[in-house]
C-alpha positions in Angstrom: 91.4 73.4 91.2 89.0 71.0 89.8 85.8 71.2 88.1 83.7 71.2 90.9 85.7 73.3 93.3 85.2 75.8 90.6 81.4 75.5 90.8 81.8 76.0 94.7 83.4 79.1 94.7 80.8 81.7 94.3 79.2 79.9 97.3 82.2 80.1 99.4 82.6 83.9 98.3 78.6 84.6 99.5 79.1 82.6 102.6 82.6 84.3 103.3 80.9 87.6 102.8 78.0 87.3 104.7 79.8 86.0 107.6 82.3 89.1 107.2 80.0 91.9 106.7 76.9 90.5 108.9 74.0 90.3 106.2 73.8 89.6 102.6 72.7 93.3 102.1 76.0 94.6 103.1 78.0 92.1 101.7 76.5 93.3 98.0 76.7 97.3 99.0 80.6 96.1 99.6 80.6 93.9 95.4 79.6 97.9 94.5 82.1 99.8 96.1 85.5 100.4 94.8 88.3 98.8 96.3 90.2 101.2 98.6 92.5 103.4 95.9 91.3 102.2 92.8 88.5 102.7 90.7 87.4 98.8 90.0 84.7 97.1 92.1 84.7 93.6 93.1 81.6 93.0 91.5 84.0 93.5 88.1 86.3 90.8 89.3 83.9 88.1 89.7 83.6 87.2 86.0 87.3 87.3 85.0 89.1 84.4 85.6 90.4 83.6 89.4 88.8 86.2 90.3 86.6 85.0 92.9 89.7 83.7 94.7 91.0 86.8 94.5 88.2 88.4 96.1 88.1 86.0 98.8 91.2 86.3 99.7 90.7 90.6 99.8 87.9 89.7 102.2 90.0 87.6 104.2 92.6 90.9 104.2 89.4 93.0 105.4 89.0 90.7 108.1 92.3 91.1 109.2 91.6 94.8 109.6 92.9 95.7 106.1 91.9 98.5 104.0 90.7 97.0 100.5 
């Protein structure tokens, strides 16, 4: 990944995440709420590194109908 597909991803995870969960209100309630079975939030993987990837690609799970 280059530089500036780095400084793209916390748009793609918003835009991702709105589309997912409807409005950007829910899509932040979801950044607070632990992941299914674990006590982390999203929110705590945004600033470590990759994971906003990984955190698009849980989305992409919850749209698929999986429990994250």
């Amino acid at each position: 990944m280059n530089n500036e597909d780095s400084l793209l991803m916390p748009a793609a995870l918003f835009n991702k995440g709105v589309a997912i969960f409807g409005n950007a209100n829910n899509f932040h309630n979801w950044l607070k709420k632990p992941f299914y079975n674990s006590k982390e939030t999203p929110m705590e993987w945004i600033i470590k590194s990759g994971g906003i990837e990984l955190l698009i690609e849980e989305l992409d799970r919850l749209a698929q109908g999986y429990p994250v």
